[in-house]
N, CA, C and O atoms as a MOPAC input file, in Angstrom:
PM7 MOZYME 1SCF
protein

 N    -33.57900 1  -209.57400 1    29.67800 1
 C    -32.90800 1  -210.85100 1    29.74300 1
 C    -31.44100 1  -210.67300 1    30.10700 1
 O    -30.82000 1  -211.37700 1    30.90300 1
 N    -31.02800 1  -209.76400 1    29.50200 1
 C    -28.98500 1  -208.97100 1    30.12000 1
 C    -29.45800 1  -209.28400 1    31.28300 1
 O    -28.85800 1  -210.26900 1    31.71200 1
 N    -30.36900 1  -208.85300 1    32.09800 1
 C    -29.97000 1  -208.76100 1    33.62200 1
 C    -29.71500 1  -210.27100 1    34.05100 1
 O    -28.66900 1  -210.56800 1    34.62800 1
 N    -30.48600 1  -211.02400 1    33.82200 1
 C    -30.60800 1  -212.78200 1    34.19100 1
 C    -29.37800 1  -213.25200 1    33.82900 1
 O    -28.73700 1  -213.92300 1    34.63700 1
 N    -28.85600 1  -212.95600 1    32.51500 1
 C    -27.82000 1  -213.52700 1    31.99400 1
 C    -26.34500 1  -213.21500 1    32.78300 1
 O    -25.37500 1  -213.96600 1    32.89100 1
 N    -26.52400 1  -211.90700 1    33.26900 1
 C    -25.22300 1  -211.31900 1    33.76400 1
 C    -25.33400 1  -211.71900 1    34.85600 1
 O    -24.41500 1  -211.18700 1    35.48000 1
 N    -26.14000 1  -212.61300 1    35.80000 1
 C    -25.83900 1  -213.63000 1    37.06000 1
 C    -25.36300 1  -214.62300 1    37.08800 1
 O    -25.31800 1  -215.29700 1    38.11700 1
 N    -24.77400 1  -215.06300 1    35.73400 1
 C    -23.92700 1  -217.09900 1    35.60400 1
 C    -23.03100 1  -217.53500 1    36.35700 1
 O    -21.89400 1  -217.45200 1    35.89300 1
 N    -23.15300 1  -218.04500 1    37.52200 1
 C    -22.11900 1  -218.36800 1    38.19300 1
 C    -22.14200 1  -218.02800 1    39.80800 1
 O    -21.52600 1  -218.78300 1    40.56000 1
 N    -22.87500 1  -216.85500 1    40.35900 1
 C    -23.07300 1  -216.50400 1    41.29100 1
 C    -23.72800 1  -217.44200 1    42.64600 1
 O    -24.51600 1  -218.34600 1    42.36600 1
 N    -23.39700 1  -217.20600 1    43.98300 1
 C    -24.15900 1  -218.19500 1    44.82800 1
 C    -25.51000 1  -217.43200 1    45.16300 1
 O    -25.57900 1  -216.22600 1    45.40000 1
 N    -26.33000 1  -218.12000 1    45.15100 1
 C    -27.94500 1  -218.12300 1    45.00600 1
 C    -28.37400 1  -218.40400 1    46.82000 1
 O    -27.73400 1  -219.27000 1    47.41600 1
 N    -29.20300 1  -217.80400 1    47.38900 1
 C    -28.69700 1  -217.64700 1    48.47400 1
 C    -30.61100 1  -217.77100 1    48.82900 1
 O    -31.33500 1  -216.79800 1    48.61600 1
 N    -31.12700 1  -219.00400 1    49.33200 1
 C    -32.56400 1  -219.14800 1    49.71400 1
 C    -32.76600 1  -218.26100 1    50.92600 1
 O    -32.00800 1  -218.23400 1    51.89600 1
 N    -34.40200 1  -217.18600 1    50.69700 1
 C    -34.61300 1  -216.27000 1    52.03200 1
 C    -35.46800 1  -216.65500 1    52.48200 1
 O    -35.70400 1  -216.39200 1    53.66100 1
 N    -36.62300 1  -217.74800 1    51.44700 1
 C    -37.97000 1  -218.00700 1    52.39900 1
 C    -39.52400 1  -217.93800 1    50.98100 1
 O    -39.46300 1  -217.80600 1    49.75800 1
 N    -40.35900 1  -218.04900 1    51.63400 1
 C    -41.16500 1  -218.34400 1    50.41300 1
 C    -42.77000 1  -217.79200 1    51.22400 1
 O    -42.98200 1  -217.41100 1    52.37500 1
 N    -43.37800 1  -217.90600 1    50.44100 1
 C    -45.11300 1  -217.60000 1    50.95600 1
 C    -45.73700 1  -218.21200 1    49.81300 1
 O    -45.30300 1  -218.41900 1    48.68000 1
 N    -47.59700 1  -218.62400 1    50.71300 1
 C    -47.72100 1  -219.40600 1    49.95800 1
 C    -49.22800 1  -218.80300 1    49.91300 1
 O    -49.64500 1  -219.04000 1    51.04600 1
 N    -50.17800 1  -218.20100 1    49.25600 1
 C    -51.55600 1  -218.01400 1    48.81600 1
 C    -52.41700 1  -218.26700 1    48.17800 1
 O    -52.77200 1  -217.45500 1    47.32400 1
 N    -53.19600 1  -219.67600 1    48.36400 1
 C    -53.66500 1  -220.62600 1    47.90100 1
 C    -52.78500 1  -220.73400 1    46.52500 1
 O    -51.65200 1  -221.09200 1    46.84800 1
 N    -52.89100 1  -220.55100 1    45.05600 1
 C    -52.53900 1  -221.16800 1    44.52500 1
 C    -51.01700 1  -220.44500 1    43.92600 1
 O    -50.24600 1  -220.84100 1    43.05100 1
 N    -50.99200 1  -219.53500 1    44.58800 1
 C    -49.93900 1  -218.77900 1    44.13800 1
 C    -48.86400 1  -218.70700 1    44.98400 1
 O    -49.19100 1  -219.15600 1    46.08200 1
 N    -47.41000 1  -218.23800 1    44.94900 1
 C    -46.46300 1  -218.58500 1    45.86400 1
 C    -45.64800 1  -217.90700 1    45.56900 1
 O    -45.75200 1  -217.52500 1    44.40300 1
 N    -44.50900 1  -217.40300 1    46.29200 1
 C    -43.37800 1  -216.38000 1    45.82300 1
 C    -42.36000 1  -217.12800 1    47.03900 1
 O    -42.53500 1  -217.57200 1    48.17400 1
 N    -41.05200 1  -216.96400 1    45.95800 1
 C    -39.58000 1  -217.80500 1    46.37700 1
 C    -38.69600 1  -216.46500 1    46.68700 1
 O    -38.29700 1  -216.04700 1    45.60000 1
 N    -38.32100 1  -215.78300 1    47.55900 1
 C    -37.27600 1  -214.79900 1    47.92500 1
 C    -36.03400 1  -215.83500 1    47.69400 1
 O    -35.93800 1  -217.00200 1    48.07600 1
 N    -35.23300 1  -215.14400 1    47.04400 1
 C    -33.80700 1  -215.73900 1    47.26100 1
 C    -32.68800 1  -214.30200 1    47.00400 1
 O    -32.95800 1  -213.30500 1    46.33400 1
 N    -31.59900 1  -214.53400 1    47.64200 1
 C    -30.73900 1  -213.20700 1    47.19900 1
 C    -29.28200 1  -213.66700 1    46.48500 1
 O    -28.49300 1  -214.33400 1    47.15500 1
 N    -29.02200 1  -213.36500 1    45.38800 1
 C    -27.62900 1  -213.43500 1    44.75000 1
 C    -26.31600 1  -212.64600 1    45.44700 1
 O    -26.31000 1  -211.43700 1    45.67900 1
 N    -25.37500 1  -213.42500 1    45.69200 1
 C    -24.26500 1  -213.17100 1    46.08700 1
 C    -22.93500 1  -213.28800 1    45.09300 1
 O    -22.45500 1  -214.34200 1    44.67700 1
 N    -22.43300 1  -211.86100 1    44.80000 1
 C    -22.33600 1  -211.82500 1    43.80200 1
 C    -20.42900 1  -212.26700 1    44.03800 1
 O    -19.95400 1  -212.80100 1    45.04000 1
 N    -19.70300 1  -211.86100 1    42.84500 1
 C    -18.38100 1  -212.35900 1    43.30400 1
 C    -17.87800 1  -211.04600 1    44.04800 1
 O    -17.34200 1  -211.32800 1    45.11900 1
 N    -17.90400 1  -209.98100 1    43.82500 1
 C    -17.75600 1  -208.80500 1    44.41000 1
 C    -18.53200 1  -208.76100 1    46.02400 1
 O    -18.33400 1  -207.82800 1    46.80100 1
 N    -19.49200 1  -210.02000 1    46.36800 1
 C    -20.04500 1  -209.52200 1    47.70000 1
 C    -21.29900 1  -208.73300 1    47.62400 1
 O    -21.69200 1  -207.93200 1    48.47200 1
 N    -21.86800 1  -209.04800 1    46.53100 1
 C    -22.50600 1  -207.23400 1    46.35100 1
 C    -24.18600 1  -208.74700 1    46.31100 1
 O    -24.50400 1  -209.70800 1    45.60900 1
 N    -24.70000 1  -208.05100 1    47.49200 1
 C    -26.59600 1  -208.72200 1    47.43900 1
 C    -27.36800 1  -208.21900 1    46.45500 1
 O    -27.47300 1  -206.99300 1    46.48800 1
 N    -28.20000 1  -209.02800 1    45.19900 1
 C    -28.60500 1  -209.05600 1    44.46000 1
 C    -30.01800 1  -209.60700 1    45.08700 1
 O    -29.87100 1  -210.73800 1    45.55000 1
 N    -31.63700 1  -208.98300 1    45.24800 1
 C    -32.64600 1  -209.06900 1    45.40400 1
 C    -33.59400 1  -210.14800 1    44.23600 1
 O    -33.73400 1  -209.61100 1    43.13700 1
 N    -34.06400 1  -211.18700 1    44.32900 1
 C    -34.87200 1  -211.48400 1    43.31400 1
 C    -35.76600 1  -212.39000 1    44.01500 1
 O    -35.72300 1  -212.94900 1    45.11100 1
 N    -36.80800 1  -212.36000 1    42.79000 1
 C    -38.07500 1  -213.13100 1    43.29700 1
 C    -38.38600 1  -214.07100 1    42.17600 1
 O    -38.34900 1  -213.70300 1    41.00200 1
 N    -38.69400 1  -215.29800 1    42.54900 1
 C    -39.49500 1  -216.56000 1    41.64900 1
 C    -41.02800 1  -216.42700 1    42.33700 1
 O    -41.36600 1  -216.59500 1    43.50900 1
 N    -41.82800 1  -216.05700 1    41.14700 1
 C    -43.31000 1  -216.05800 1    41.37900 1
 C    -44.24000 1  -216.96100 1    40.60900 1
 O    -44.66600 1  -216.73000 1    39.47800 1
 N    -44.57300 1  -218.29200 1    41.54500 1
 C    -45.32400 1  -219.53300 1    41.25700 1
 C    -46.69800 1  -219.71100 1    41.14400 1
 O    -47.43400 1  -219.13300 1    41.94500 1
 N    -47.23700 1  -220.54800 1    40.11700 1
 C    -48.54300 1  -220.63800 1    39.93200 1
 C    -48.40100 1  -222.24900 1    40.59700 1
 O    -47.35000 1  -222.89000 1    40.56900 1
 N    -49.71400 1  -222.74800 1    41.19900 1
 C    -49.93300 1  -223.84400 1    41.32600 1
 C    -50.85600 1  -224.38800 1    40.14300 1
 O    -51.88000 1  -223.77300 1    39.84900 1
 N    -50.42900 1  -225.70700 1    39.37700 1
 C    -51.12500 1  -226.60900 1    38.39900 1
 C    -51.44500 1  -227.96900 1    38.90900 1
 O    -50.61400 1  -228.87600 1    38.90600 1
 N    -52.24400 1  -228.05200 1    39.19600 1
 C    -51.94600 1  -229.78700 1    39.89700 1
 C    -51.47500 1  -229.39800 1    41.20000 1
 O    -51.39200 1  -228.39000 1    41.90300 1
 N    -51.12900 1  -230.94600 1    41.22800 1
 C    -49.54100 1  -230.97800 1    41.73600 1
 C    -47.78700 1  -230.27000 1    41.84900 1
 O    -46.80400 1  -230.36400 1    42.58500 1
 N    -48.25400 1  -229.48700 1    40.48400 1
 C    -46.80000 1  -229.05200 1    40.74400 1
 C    -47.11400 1  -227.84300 1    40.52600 1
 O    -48.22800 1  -227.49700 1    40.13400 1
 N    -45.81400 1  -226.79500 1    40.84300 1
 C    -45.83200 1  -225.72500 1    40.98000 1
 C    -44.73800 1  -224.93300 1    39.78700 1
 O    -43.54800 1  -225.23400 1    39.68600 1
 N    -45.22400 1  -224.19500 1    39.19700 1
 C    -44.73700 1  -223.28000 1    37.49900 1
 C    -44.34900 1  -222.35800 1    37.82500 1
 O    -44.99700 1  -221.95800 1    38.79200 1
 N    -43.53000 1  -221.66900 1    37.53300 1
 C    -42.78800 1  -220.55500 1    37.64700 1
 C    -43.25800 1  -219.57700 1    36.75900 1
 O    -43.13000 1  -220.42700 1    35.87900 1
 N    -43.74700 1  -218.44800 1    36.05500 1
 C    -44.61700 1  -217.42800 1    35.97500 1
 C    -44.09400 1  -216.42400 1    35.61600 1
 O    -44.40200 1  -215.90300 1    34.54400 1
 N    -43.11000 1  -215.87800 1    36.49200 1
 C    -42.30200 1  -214.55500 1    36.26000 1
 C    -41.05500 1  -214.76700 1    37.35000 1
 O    -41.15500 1  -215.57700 1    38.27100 1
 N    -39.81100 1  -213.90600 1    37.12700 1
 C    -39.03900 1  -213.97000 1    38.12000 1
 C    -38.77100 1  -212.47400 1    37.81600 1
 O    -38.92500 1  -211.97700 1    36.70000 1
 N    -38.35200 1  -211.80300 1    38.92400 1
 C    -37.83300 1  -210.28100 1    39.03600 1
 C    -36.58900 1  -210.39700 1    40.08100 1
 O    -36.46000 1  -211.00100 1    41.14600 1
 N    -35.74900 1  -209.57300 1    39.33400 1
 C    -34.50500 1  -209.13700 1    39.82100 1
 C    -34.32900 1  -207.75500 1    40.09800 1
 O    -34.65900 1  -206.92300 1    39.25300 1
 N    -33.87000 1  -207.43900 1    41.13200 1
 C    -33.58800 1  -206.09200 1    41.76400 1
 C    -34.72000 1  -205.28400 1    41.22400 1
 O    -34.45800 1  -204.34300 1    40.47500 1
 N    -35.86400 1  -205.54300 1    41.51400 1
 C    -37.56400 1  -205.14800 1    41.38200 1
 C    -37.88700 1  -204.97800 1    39.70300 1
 O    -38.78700 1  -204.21700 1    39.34600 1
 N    -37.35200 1  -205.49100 1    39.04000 1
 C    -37.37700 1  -205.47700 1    37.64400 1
 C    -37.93100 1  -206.71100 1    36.96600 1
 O    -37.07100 1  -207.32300 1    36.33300 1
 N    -39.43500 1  -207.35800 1    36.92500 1
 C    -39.81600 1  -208.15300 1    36.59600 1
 C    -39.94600 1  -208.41600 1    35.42000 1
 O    -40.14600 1  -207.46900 1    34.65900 1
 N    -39.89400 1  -209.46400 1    35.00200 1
 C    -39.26700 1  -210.11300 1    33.26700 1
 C    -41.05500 1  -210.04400 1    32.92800 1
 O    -41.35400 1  -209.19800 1    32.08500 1
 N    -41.80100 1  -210.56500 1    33.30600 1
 C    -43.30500 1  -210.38400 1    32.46300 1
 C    -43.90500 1  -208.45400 1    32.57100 1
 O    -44.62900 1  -207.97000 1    31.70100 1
 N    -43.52500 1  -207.84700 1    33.49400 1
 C    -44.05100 1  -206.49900 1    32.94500 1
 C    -42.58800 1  -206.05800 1    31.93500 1
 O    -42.90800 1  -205.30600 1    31.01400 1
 N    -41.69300 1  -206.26500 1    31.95600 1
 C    -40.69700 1  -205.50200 1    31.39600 1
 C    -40.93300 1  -206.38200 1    29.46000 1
 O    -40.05100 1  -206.04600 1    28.67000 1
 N    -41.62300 1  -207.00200 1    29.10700 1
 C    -41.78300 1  -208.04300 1    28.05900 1
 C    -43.33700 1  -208.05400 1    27.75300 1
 O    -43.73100 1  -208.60700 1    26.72700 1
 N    -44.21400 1  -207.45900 1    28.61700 1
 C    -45.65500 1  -207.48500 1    27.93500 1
 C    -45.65800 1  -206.15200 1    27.09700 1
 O    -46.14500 1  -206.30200 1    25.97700 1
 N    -45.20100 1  -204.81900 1    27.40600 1
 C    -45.37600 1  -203.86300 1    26.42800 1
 C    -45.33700 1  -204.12000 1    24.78800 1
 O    -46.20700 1  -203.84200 1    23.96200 1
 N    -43.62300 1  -204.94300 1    24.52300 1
 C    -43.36000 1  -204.82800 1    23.28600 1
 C    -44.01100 1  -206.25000 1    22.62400 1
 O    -44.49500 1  -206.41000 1    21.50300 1
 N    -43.85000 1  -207.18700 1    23.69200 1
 C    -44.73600 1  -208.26100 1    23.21600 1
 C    -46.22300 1  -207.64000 1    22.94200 1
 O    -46.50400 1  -208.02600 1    21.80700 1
 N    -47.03500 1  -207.05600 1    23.32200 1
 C    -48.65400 1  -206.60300 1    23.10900 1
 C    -48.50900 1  -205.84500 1    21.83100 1
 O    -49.32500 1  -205.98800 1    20.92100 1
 N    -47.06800 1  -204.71500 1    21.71200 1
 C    -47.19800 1  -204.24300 1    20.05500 1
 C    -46.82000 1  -204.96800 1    18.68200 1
 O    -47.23700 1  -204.60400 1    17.58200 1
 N    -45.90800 1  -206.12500 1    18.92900 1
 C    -45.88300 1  -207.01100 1    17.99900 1
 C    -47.04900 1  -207.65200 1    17.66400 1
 O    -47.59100 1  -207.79300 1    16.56800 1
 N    -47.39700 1  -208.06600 1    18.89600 1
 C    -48.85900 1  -208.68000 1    18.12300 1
 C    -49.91500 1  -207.96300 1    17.85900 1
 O    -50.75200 1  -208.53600 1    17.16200 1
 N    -50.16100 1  -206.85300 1    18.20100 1
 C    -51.33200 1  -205.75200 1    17.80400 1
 C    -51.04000 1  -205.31500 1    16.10300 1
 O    -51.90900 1  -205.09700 1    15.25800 1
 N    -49.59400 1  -205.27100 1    15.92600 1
 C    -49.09100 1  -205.13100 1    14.73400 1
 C    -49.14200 1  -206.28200 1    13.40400 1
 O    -49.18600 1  -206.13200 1    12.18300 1
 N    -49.11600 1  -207.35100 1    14.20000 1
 C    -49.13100 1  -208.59400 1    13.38500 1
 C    -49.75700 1  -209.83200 1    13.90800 1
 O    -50.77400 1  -210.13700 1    13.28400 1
 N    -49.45800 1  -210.58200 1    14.81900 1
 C    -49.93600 1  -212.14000 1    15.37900 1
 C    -48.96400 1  -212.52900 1    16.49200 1
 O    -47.75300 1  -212.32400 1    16.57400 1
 N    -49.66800 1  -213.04300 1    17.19100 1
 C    -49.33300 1  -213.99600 1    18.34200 1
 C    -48.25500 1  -214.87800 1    17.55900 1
 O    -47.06600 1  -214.80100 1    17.87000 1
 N    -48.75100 1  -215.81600 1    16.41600 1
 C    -47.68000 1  -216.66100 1    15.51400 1
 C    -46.53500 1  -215.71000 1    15.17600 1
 O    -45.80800 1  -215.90400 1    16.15100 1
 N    -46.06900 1  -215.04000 1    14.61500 1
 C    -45.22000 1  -213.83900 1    14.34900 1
 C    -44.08300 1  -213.73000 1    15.85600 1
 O    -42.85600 1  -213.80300 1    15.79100 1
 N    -44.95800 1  -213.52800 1    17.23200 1
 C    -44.27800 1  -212.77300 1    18.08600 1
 C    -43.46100 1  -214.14100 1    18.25300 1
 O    -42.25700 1  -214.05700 1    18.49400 1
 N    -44.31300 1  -215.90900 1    18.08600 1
 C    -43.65200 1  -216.93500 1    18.56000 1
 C    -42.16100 1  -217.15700 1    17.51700 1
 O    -41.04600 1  -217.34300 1    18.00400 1
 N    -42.34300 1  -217.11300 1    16.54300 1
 C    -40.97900 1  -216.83800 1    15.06400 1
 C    -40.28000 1  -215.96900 1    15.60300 1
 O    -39.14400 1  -216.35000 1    15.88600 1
 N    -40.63500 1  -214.51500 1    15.95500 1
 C    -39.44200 1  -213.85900 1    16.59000 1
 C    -38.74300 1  -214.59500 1    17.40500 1
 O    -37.67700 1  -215.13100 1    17.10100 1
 N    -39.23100 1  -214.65800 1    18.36100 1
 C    -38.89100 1  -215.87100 1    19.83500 1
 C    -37.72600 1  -216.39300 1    19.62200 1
 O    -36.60600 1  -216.15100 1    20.07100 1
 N    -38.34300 1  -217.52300 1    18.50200 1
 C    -37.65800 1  -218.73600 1    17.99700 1
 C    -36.27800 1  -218.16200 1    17.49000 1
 O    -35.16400 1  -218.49600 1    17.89300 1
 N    -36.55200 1  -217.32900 1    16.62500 1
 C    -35.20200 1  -216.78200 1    15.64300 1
 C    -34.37000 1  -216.19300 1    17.03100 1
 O    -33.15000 1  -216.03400 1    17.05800 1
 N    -35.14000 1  -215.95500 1    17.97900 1
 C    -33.63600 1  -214.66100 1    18.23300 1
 C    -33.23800 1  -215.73200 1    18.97600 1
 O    -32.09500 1  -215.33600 1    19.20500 1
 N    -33.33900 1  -217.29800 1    19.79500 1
 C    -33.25800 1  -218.37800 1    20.22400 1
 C    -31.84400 1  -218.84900 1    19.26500 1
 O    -30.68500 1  -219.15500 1    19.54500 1
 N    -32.62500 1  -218.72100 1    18.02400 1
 C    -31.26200 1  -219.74800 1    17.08600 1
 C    -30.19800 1  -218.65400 1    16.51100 1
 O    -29.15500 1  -218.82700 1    15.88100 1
 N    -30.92300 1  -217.31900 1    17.01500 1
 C    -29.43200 1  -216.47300 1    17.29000 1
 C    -29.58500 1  -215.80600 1    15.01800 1
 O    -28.68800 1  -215.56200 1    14.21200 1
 N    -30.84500 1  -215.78100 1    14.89500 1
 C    -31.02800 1  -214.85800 1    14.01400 1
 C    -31.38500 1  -213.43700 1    13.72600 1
 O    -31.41100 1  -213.03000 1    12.56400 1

């Protein structure tokens, strides 16, 4: 999540998109204040009508593989309910 967070403010820079039946990927590149191109991807599910966002990866570092490891041992350790309370708490900054 540092990585996402340490982009606030930057210009967001659209490269193009693809679309496979229900699935879809958004290229865009961050421009940073230094100038410096930042790589990322928004990867879409289609529901309906609209289209959900899924995972996003930055400079090839995707937030759902980098978050299923420790998420799968919390709950192997304890519960799905448990991993959602963590969630929540570290949310309200406990």
């Amino acid at each position: 999540m540092d990585k996402v967070e340490g982009y606030s403010g930057e210009k967001v820079v659209y490269e193009g998109e693809t679309i496979d039946e229900d699935y879809g990927t958004v290229k865009v590149k961050i421009v940073t204040r230094k100038n410096t191109n930042i790589p990322a991807e928004h990867r879409l599910k289609k529901d309906g009508n609209r289209w959900l966002v899924y995972d996003v990866s930055i400079e090839g570092v995707s937030l759902v593989n980098n978050y299923r490891t420790p998420f799968n041992s919390i709950m192997a350790e304890s519960s799905y309910a448990n991993l959602i309370k963590m969630l929540k708490d570290k949310v309200k900054g406990k």
